[in-house]
Each structure stands twice: as structure tokens, then as C-alpha cells.
C-alpha distance (Angstrom), angle and dihedral (degrees) to the residues before:
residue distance angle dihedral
X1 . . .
X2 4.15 . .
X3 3.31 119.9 .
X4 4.39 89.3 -109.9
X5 3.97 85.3 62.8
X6 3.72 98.7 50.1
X7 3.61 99.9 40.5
X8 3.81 81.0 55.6
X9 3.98 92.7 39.0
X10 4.21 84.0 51.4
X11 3.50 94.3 48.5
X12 3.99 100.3 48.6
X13 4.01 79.7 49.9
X14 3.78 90.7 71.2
X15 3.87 91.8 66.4
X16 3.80 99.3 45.6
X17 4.04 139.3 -60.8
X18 3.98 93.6 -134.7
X19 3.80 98.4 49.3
X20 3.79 92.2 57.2
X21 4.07 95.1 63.7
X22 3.39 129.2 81.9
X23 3.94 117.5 -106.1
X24 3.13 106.2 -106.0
X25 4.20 93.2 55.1
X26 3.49 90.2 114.0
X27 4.27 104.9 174.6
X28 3.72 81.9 51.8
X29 3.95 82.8 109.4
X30 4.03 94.2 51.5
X31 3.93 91.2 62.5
X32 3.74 121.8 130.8
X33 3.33 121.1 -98.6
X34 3.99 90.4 -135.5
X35 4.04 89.8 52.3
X36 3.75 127.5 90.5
X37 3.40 125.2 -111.9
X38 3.91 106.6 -64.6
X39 3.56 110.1 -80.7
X40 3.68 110.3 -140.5
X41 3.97 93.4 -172.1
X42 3.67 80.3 78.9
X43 3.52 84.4 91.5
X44 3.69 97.3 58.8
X45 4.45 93.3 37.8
X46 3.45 103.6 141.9
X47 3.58 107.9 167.8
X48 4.03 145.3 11.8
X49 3.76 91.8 -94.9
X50 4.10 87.6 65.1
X51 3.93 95.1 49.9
X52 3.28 110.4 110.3
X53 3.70 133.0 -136.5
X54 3.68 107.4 -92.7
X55 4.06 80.6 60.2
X56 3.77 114.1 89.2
X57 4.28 107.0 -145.8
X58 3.72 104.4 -143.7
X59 3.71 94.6 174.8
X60 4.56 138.9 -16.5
X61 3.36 99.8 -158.2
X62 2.85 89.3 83.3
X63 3.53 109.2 -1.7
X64 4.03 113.0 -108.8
X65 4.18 112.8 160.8
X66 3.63 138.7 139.5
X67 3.99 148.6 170.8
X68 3.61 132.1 -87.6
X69 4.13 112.0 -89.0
X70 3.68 96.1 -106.0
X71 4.15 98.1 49.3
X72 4.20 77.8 69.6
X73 3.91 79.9 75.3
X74 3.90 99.1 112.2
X75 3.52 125.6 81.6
X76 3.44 99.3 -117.5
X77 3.67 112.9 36.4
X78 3.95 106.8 -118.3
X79 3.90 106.0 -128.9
X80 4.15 83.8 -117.2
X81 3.33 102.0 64.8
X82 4.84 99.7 36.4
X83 3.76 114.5 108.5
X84 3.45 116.0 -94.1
X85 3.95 118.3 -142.7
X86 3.78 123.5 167.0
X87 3.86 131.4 177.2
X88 3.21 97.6 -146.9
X89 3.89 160.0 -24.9
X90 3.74 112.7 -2.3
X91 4.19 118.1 -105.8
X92 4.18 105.3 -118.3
X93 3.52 90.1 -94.9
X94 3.36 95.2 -168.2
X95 4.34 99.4 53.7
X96 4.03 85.7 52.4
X97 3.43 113.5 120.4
X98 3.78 111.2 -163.3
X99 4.08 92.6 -164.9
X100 3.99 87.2 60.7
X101 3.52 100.1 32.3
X102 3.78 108.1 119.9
X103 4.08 133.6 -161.6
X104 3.87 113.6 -165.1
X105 4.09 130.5 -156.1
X106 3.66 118.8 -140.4
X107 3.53 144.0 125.5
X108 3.74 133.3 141.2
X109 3.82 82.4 -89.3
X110 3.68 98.3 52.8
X111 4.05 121.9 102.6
X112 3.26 100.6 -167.8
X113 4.21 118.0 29.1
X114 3.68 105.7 -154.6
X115 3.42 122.6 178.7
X116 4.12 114.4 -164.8
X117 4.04 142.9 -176.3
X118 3.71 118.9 -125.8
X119 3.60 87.2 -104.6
X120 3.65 92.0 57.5
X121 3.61 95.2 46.4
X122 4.13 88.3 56.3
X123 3.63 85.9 50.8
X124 3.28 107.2 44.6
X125 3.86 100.2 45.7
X126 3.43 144.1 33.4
X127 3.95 118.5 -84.7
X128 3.73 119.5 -124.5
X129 4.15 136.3 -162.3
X130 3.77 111.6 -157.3
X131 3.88 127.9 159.9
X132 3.31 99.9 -140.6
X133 4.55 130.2 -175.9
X134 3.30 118.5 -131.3
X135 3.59 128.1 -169.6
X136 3.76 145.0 -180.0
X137 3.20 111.9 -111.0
X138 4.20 85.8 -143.4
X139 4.32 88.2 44.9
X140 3.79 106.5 132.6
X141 3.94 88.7 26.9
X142 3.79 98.6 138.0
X143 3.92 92.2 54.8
X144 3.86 88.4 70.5
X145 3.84 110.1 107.5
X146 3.11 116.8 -137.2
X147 3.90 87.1 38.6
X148 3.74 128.5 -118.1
X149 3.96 141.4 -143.9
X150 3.53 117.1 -88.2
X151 3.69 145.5 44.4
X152 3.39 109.2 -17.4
X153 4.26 104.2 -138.5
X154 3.48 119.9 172.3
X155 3.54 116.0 -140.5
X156 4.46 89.9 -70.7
X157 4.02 90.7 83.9
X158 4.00 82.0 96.1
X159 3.91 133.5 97.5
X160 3.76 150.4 174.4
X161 4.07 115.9 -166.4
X162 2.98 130.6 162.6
X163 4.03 114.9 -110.4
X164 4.09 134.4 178.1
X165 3.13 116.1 -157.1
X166 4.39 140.4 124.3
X167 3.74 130.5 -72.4
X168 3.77 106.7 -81.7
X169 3.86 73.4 -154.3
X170 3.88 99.6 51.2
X171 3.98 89.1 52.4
X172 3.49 84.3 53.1
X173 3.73 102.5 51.6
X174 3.94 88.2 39.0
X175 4.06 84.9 60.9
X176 3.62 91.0 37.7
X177 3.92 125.5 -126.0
X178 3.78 118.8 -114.0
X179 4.01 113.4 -129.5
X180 4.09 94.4 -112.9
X181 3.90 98.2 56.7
X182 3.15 119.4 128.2
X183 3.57 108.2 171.1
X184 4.02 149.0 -7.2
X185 4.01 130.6 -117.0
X186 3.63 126.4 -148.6
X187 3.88 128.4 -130.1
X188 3.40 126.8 -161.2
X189 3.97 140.4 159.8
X190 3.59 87.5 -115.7
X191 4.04 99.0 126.8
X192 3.21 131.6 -155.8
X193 3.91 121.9 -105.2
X194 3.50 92.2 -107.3
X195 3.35 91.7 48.2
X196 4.17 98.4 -121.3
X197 3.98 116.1 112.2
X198 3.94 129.8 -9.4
X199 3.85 114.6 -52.8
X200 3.36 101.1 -133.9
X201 4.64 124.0 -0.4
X202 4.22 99.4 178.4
X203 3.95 114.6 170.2
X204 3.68 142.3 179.5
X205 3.79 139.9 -111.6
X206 4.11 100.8 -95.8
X207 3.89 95.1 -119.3
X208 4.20 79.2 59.9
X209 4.01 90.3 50.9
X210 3.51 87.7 57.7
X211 3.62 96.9 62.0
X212 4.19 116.8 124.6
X213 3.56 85.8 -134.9
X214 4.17 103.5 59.0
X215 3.84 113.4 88.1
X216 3.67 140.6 -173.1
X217 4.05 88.1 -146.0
X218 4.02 134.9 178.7
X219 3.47 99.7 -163.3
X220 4.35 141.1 59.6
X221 3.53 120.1 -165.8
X222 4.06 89.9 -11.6
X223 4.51 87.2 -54.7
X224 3.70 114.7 114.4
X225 4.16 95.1 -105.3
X226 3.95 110.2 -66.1
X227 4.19 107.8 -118.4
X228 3.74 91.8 -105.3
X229 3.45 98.6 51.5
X230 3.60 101.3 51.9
X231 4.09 107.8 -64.2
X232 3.42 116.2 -147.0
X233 3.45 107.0 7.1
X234 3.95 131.7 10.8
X235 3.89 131.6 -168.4
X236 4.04 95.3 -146.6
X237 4.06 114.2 -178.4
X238 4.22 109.4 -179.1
X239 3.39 112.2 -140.9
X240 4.04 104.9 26.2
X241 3.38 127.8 93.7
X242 3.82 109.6 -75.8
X243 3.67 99.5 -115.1
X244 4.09 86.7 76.1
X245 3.73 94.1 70.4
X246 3.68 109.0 73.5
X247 3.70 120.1 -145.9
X248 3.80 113.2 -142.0
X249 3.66 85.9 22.4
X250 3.96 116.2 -154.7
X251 3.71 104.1 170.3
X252 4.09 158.3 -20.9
X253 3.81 121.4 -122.7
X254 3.65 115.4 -156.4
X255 3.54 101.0 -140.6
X256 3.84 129.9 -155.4
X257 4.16 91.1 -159.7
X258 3.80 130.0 37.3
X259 4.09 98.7 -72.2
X260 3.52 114.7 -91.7
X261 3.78 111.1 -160.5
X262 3.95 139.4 116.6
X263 4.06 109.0 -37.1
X264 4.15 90.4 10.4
X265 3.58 93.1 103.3
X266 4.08 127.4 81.5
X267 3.10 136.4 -65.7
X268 4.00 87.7 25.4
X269 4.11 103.5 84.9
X270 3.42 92.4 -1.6
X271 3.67 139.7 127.3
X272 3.91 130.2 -162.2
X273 3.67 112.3 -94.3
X274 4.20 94.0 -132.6
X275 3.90 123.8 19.8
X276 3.77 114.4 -79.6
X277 3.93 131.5 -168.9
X278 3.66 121.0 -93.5
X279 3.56 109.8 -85.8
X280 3.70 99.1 20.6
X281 3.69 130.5 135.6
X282 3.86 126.8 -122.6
X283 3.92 132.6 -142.8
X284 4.23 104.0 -126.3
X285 3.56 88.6 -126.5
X286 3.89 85.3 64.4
X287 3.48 97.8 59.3
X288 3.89 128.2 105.7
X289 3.59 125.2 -145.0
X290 4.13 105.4 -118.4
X291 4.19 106.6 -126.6
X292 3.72 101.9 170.0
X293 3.10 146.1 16.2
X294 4.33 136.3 -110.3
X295 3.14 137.9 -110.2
X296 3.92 114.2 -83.7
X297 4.32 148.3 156.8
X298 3.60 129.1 -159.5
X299 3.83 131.7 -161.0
X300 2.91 118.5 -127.0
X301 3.99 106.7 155.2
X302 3.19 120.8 89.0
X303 4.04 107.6 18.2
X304 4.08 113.8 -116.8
X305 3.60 108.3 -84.1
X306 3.62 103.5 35.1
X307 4.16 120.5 143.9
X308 3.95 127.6 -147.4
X309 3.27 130.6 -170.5
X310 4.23 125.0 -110.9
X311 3.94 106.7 -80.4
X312 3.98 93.9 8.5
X313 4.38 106.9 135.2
X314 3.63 102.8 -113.6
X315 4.25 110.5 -142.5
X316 4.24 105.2 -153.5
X317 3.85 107.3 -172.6
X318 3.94 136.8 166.3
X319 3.59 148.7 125.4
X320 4.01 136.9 -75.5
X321 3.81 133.5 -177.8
X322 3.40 120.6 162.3
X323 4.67 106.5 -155.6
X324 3.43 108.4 -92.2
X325 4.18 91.9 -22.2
X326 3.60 124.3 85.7
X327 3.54 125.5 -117.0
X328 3.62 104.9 -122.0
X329 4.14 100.5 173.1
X330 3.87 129.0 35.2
X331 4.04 120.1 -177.0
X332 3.65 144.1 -178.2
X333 3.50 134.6 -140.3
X334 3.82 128.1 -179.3
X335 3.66 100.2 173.9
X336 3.91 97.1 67.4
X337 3.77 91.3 -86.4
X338 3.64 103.5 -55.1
X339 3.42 97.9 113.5
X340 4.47 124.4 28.7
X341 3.68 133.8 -149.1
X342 3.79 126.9 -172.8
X343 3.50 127.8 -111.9
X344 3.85 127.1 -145.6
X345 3.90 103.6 -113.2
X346 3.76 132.7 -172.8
X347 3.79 131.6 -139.6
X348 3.85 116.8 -109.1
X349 3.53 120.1 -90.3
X350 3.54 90.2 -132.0
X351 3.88 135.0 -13.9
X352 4.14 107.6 -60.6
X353 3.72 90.8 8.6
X354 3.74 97.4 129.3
X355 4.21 111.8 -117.8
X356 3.54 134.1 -122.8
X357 3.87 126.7 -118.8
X358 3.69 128.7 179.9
X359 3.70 137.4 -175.1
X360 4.17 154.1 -176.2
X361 3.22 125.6 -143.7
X362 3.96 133.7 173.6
X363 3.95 112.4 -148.9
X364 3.68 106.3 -145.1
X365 3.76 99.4 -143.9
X366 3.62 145.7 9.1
X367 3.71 119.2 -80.6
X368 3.61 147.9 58.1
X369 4.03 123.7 -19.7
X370 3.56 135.4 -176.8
X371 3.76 113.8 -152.5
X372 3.55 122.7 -154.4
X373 3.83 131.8 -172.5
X374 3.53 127.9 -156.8
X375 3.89 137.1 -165.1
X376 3.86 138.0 -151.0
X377 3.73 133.7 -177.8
X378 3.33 148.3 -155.5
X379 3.91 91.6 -83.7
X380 4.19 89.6 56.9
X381 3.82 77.9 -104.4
X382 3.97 109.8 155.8
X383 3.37 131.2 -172.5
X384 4.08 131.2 -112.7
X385 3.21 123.6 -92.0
X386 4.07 89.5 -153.4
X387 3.79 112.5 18.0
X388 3.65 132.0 -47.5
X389 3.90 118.7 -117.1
X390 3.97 119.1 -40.5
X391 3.17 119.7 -116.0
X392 4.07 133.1 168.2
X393 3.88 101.4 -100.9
X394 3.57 100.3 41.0
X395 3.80 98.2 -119.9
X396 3.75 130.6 161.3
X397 3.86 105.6 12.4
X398 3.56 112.1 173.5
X399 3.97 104.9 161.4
X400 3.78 109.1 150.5
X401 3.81 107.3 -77.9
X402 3.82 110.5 -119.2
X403 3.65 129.3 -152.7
X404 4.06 125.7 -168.1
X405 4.35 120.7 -138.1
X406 3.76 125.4 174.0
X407 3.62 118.8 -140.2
X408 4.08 118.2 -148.0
């Protein structure tokens, strides 16, 4: 953010953070204390330069960023504070024009190729509200020990907005879906850095594409999409890794092999096929493509660092969402995991919306704690209270996140 728009962004906070947002922003309520007023120019962000402070820049070519753990505190993640993660070069954001912005059907397995405006897709089919998680597939990376290649999230490259949108699988049906396919590929005008062929065109198996809960949507949190998360039109699957929903979304292929473009082949979005030691190296052919995510919680109440004094109730809150599981247990331990202590946890609002857990504790005496939280789903699957299994691109950590307080 330059120093013109926050002195301006400081100022307008002397009258009042509500009264400068449109109506209809309804989380405006769920903000962090620690944030600035929301920023509606987030919708309109269109490069590192504009990201403001509360955003940590991880990389700009291409563009990979995303918030401390506890700004994830509301219950629907305002579009301000999500990760951001492209593949690529940005789309001109500004020469879009959402009224002749197209997104085409084909695919070797498609009968029918369609290709349709946003209009036409609000016509044609039903529309659909869904809060829906999304998470890197990479989120959690720089927990890994020994370390791995890549960005290096912490455990904040994770969120759960709330998007309307169209049945990826009523498109699909509408175009009609060929006996042999087998799975879908994703287009997108996410470029490469080079500028020559898509960055990165991920898919799903075709029993996954007809899910209830994956959209083609137009809108976050009731905004048409904000440019860096996919403005105009988003492909947005809960519960897969993130790289499957394509931002600036231009099409579906209906595939009659497992998809085969940019960031489909191994080791990208893979995972060994059998448990390796840290550190070692894996044939290709040994790789597995990653489909959904694992079981996982996240602090985000109170922020790391945070002191209380003797006999004051301590409130622990966060999320958890286990892929396409529910999380059907979250619990708390302050004493490095030897002993556990249940947290109060809500249902999902929908299928892959993350959940809501919530719990008191009384630290006997003054000093320094570790917190830890730890999920289970509806498998009996918990998670580590270390790290899960190794492997060379530091995907899917879920270890229990851990927090630090000081008692006085």
C-alpha cells in the first residue's frame, strides 16, 4: 500500500470503519481487532505493490502471499485477508469484460461442446451459495523438517468464503458426459511466466466433478470475485487441494484419460505412493496424484504471543475441516500433548465448509504454555502432533498447530 493510500486509509478511519463499506458487506462485523478498517480496494488489487501490510508477500513472480494465522479468525474469511497463490502472469484485469467473458465445455468426452457468457450461465442453470475451504495443497510447507522447495506458507495459506456460483456438475450434464471419461481439466488465463501456454490446467476424477458442492461461481462473500482471487469467474472445488479451482476460469474439458496439462504431471501435486525417509528422493512413476485433502485445525484465537493474567478464563477458538470428511472431534492440549481437553465444535454449514470449534481452559500457574490443537474426522483419523509423513515437496502438513501464551 503507498504511503498516499494509507494516509488516506488512516484518515477515513477517524470517522468510522463500518460507514465506509457498502451495505451489503456483511462479515464486516467478524473483522480482527488487529486489522485495519476493511479495505474494499481489495477487490480491484492488482499487483504486489497494492498489498497491504497485514499481507505477508512470499513471492511476485508469480504472486504467492497470505495473512498471519490468527487474521483467519472470522467465520467467513473476508476476501481481504485469504491467501493469494497464482501460477502465473496476471490476466489484464482491467480490459476484462465480464458481459463477454466466455467459459467453454469440451473434452474428448464431451457430447455436446458449449461454450457460454456469464449471463448465460445464470440463465441457464440454477444459482447456488456454498461456503466452501480451500487450501493449498503446499499450506503448512515451512513446518516440514528437513525443509523443502517451494513457498514456504505457514499454516494461513487456507480459506473458507462464501461463493455463488452453478453446478460444475449441471454444466456438465447440460453438455452431456461421454461413457469413457474419466476425468475433467481446468483452463484458466493464468499464463505462464514466459508468457507461452497456461501456467497451471489441474482437474478432477469425474465422479469428483459431480460433487453438489463444486461451482463455477461469480461472486465471494456477496462481491463480484476480487482480481486476485479469480475475477470474473472462478472454478472453486471445497475440499481439494486449491490448485483445482481455477481463478479467471475459462473452461472444463471432459477428459477421457487422467488430465494431462501444466502442473498434472509428478512430482507437482503429488505424494509418494509408500512412506519414504526424510530427505529421500522418489522415482516419478512412484508418485500419487493428491485428490483431497486431510484432516486439520487452526488457531486462530488468541494471536501467538499473547499474556493473561493468573486466574483470568482463557477463550481458545479456530477452525477445522477435514477434505471431503467431517471433523467430528476437536481437542486441546496445553501440556505438549500429554494430557487432552475437548473443544466445543460446530457442524459445517455446508459440506467442505470448514467448522468451528471453541474452548476454555484455566492455566494452573503463571508462566509459559504451548497450546496445541488437534483434529479428528469422521474416519477416527487424527492429526499429528509433530508432522505427518515427509515427503519431497512439502505437501499436506497437518501437525497440530501450536500457539505460545505467557501467564503472569
Amino acid at each position: 500500500m503507498d504511503s498516499k493510500r494509507r494516509s488516506l486509509m488512516q484518515g477515513l478511519l477517524a470517522v468510522s470503519s463500518v460507514s465506509l463499506l457498502p451495505a451489503h458487506w456483511v462479515f464486516a462485523a467478524n473483522k480482527p481487532k488487529e486489522l485495519e478498517a476493511l479495505d474494499i480496494s481489495a477487490l480491484t488489487w492488482k499487483s504486489v505493490e497494492e498489498l497491504p501490510n497485514h499481507i505477508q508477500v512470499l513471492g511476485s513472480q508469480p504472486i504467492n502471499a497470505q495473512p498471519a494465522e490468527h487474521l483467519l479468525d472470522p467465520l467467513v474469511t473476508p476476501a481481504e485477508i485469504a491467501f493469494i497463490r497464482w501460477n502465473g502472469q496476471l490476466p489484464d484485469f482491467e480490459a476484462i469484460d465480464p458481459k463477454s467473458w466466455t467459459f467453454t465445455v469440451d473434452g474428448e468426452s464431451c457430447k455436446k461442446p458449449q461454450t457460454f457468457t456469464i449471463d448465460e450461465l445464470k440463465k441457464t442453470f440454477p444459482s447456488h451459495t456454498r461456503q466452501l475451504t480451500i487450501e493449498c495443497g503446499g499450506n503448512g510447507r515451512s513446518e516440514f523438517h528437513p525443509g523443502t522447495k517451494g513457498n514456504q506458507w505457514t499454516q494461513a495459506a487456507v480459506f473458507c468464503a462464501e461463493w455463488t456460483g452453478v453446478k460444475v456438475k449441471d454444466v456438465l450434464n447440460h453438455c452431456g458426459i461421454k461413457e469413457d471419461a474419466v476425468y475433467t481439466g481446468h483452463h484458466s488465463a493464468d499464463k505462464h511466466l514466459s508468457g507461452e501456454g497456461e501456467a497451471l490446467s489441474r482437474g478432477v476424477p469425474i465422479a469428483a466433478a459431480l460433487n453438489d458442492d463444486a461451482l463455477i461461481a461469480w461472486t465471494m462473500n456477496g462481491q463480484p470475485i476480487p482480481y486476485m482471487h479469480g475475477y470474473p469467474l472462478r472454478i472453486v472445488f471445497g475440499g481439494r487441494p486449491g490448485s483445482v479451482s481455477s481463478k479467471a476460469a475459462t473452461g472444463i474439458s471432459i477428459r477421457n484419460q487422467i488430465h494431462d496439462g501444466a502442473k498434472m504431471e509428478a512430482p507437482a501435486y503429488h505424494l509418494p505412493k509408500y512412506p519414504i525417509a526424510p530427505g529421500e528422493k522418489v522415482n516419478k512413476e512412484d508418485y500419487a496424484i493428491i485428490e483431497e485433502m486431510i484432516v486439520k485445525s487452526l488457531i486462530t484465537y488468541p494471536p501467538t504471543g499473547t499474556q493473561y493474567k493468573k486466574g483470568e478464563p482463557l477463550t481458545v477458538r479456530g477452525h477445522a475441516w477435514a477434505g471431503m470428511r467431517d471433523v467430528t472431534q476437536v481437542d486441546i492440549s496445553y501440556d505438549y500433548g500429554a494430557t487432552w481437553h475437548p473443544a466445543k465444535l460446530t457442524r459445517p454449514e455446508n459440506k467442505t465448509a470448514w467448522q468451528h470449534w471453541q474452548a476454555g481452559l484455566q492455566l494452573p500457574l503463571p508462566g509459559y504454555y504451548e497450546i496445541w490443537a488437534r483434529a479428528t474426522d469422521d474416519q477416527g483419523v487424527s492429526q499429528p502432533v509433530v508432522q505427518p509423513q515427509w515427503n519431497p515437496k512439502g505437501y499436506m502438513f497437518n501437525g497440530c498447530h501450536r500457539i505460545a501464551v505467557r501467564v503472569v
